[in-house]
N, C-alpha and C positions, 0 to 999 in steps of 0.2 A: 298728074298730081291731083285734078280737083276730081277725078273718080276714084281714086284710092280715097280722099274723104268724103264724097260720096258713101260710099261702101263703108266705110269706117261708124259713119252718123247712121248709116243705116240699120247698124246691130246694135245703137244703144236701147231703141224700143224690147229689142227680142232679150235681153241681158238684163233690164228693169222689170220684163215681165215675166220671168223665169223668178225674180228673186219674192215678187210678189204673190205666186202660187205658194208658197212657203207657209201653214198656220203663224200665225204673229208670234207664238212661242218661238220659236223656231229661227225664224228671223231675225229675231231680239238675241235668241243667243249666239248667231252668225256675227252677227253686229258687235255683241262684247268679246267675243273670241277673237277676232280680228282684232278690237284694240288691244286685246292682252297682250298680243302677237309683237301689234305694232311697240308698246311703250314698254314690254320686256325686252324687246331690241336694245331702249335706249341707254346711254349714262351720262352723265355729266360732272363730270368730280370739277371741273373748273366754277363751277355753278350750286353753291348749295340750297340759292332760291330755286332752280329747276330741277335740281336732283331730289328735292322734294316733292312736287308736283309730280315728276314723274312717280317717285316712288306711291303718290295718294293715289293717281291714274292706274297703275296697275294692280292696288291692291283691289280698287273701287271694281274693275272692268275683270281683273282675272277672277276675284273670288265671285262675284254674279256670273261669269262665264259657268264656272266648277259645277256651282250649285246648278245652273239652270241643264249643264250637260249630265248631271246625275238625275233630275227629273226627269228629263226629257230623255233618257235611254230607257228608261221605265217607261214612261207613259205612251214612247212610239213604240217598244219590240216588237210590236206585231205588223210593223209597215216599213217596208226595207227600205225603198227611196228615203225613206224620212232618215231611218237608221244612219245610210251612205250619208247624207247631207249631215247630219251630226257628229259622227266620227271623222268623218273630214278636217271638219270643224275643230274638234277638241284637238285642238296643237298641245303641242309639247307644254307650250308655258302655262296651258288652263292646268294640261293631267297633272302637274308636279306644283302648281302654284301653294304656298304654303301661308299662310298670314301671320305678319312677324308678330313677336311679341312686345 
């Protein structure tokens, strides 16, 4: 047990440092892609103080997700790591995120 978390604690330096090599664009849009991800997951019809918030969280995190995966596909095409790292990225809920009216 305490070498499997050994081992475990050992690969959070190399997994911080991997997300660090990243230009800060880049990063930043990992960062909002991920919560678009996360709070287009969510719903709460029992709650319509949270189904609120979530709906603010994902318009906030998906539509700067969009925007910034549409700059950032332009501005990296010529460097394919970067390219991989960002279509990865652009899940389902950034490509289709629409802002309501």
């Amino acid at each position: 047990m305490k070498l499997l978390l050994v081992l475990l604690f050992s690969c959070v330096p190399l997994l911080a440092g991997a997300q660090e090599k990243l230009p800060k664009d880049v990063a930043r849009f990992v960062e909002n892609a991920r919560m678009c991800e996360h709070f287009a997951g969510e719903w709460d019809d029992n709650d319509k103080t949270r189904q609120r918030e979530i709906t603010q969280a994902v318009a906030s995190s998906c539509g700067q997700a969009q925007r910034q995966w549409k700059r950032l596909s332009t501005k990296y095409a010529g460097q394919p790591a970067l390219q991989k790292v960002i279509a990865e990225n652009a899940n389902d809920a950034v490509r289709s995120f629409r802002k309501s009216s």
